[in-house]
C-alpha positions in Angstrom: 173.6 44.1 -16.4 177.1 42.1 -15.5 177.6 39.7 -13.6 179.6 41.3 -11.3 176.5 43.9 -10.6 174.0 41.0 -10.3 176.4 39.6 -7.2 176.6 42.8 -5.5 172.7 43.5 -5.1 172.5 40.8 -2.5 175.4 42.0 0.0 173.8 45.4 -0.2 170.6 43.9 0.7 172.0 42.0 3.4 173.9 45.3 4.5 170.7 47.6 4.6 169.1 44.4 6.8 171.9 44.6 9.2 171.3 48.5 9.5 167.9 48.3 9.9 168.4 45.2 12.7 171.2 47.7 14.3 168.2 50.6 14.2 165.7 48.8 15.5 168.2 47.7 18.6 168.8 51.0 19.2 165.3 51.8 19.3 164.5 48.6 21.6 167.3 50.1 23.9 165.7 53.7 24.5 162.5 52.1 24.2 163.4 50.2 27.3 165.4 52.9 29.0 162.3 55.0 29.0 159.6 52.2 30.2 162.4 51.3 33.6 162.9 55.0 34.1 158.9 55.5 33.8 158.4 52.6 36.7 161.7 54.5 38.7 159.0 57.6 38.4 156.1 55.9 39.3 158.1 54.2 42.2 159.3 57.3 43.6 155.8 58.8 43.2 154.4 56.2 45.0 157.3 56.5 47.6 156.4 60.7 48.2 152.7 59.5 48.4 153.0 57.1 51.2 155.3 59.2 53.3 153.4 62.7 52.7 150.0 61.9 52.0 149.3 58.8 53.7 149.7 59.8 56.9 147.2 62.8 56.6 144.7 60.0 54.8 144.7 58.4 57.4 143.9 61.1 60.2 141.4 62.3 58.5 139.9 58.6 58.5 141.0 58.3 62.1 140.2 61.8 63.8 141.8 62.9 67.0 140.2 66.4 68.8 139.9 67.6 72.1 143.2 66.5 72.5 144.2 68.3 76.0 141.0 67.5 77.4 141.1 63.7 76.5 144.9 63.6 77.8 143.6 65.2 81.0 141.3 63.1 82.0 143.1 59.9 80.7 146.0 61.3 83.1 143.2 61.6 86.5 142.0 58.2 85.8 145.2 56.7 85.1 144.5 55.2 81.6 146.2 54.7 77.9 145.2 57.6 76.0 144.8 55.9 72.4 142.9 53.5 74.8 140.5 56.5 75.3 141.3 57.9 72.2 139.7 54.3 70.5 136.9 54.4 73.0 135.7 57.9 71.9 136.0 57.1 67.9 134.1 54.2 68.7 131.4 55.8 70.5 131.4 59.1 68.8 133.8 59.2 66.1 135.1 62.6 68.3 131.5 64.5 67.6 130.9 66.0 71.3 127.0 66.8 70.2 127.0 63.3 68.9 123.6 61.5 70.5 122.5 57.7 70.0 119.0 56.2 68.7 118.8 54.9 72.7 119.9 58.5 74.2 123.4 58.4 74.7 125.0 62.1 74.5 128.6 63.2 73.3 132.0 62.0 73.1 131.5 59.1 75.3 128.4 57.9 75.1 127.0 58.5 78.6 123.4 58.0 79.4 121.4 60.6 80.9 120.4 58.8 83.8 124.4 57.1 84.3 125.0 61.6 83.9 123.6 61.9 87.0 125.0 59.0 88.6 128.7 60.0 87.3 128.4 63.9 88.4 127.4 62.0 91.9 130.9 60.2 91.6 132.5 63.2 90.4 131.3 65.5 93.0 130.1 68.1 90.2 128.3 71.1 91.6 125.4 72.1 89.6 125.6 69.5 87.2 123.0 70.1 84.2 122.1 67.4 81.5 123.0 70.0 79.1 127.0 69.4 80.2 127.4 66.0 78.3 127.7 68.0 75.5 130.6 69.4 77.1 134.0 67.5 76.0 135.6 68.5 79.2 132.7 67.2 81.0 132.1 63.7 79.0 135.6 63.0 78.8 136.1 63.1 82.6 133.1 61.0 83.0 133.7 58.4 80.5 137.2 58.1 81.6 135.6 57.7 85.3 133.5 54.8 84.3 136.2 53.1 82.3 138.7 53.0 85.1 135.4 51.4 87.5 135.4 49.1 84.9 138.7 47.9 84.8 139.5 47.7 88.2 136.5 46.2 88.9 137.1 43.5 86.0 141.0 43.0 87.5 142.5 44.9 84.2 140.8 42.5 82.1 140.1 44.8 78.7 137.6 42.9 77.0 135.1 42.4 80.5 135.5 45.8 80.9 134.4 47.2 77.3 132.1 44.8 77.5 131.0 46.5 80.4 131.4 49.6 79.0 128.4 48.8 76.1 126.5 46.4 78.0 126.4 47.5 81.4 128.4 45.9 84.5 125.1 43.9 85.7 124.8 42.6 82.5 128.1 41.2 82.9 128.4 39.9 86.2 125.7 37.7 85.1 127.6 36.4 82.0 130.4 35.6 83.8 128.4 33.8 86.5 126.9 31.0 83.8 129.4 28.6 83.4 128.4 28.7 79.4 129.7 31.7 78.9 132.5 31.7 81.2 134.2 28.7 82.7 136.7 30.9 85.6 133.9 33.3 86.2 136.3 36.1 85.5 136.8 35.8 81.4 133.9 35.6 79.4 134.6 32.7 76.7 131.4 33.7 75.1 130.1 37.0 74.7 126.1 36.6 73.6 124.6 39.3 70.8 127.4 39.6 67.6 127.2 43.7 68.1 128.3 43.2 72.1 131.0 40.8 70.5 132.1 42.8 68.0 132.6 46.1 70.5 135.0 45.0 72.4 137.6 43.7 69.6 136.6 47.2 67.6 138.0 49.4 70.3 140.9 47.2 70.5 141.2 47.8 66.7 141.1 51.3 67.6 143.3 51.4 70.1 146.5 50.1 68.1 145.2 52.2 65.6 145.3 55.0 67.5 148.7 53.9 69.0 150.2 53.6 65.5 149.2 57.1 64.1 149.1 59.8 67.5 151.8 57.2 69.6 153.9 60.5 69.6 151.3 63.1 70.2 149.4 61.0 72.9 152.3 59.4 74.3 150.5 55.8 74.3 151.7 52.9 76.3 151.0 49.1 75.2 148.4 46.7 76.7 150.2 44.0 78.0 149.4 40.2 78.5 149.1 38.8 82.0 149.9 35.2 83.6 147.0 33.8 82.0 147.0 35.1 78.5 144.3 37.6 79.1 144.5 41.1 77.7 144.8 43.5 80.6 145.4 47.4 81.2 148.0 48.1 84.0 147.6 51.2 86.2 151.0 52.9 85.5 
């Protein structure tokens, strides 16, 4: 073999590296072409998700029925309807036959003996047990009781849901220990966790509700008064 062969072997070496670097930078370039137009995909499938399935996710979590009848009796009683709207997922999660451990029947909750109490208040003719499995009928008397609650609690949302669970006696005499309340309108301590926890869970609820059927319910917000304290306005 010549010399002149001996020297060439090298730069054709060197060449075949260079073509093989050049290859392997092209394949590095689709590679990475096709992994940032796989996460453009997956981006743009998360994007159609959100907007197209999220929302129906979260009605299903977050049901709304009886619609008319809830928006008619939040209209007699002057009251927010995702307010009511929250009340009744709370107390029923929208199940009219729904019925507690301690009695309670239907979409609000009412007691039987607070039934007969409300029909009173109503003025309902014939009124039968058997009606607080009616929506129209629950509906109009938990909406009843609510707006008692409020006005009698000055707007105040939390003394009135408190109410609402606990029962107005039970309340009056919270608010009249100065432990539990130091104006003897605002309860700074609510005794019993599940009592606690009611309130702020309809509240939960109600921006809930607020964020998802704003449109269809036609929601207004709470609003804060002079003192800080969470209140519903008539409107």
């Amino acid at each position: 073999m010549t010399q002149e062969k001996r020297q060439m072997r090298p730069a054709r070496r060197r060449s075949r590296r260079r073509r093989l670097t050049q290859a392997q930078k092209r394949r590095m370039w689709i590679g990475g072409g096709c992994a940032a137009g796989l996460v453009l995909l997956l981006a743009a499938l998360g994007l159609f998700w959100a907007f197209r399935y999220e929302p129906t996710r979260e009605k299903e979590s977050y049901p709304l029925e009886y619609t008319q009848e809830l928006l008619d009796a939040a209209g007699e009683f002057e009251l927010d309807p995702c307010l009511v709207a929250g009340l009744v997922f709370c107390e029923s999660s929208f199940r009219a036959d729904a019925r507690s451990d301690v009695g309670a029947v239907g979409l609000t909750q009412i007691m039987p003996d607070t039934g007969e109490w409300l029909a009173h208040k109503l003025e309902l003719e014939d009124y039968a047990p058997e009606q607080l499995e009616d929506p129209q009928t629950n509906l109009r008397m938990g909406c009843w009781y609510l707006r008692f609650l409020l006005d009698r609690y000055e707007g105040r949302l939390q003394e009135a849901l408190t109410a609402y669970i606990a029962g107005q006696g039970t309340v009056d005499r919270w608010l009249e220990d100065p432990e539990l309340s130091q104006d003897g309108k605002t309860l700074d301590v609510i005794p019993g966790s599940d009592v606690k926890e009611y309130a702020a869970k309809v509240m939960r609820m109600y921006e809930k509700y607020q964020e998802i059927y704003g449109d269809v319910l036609v929601c207004g917000p709470a609003g804060d008064d002079a003192d800080g304290l969470r209140v519903v306005r008539r409107v």
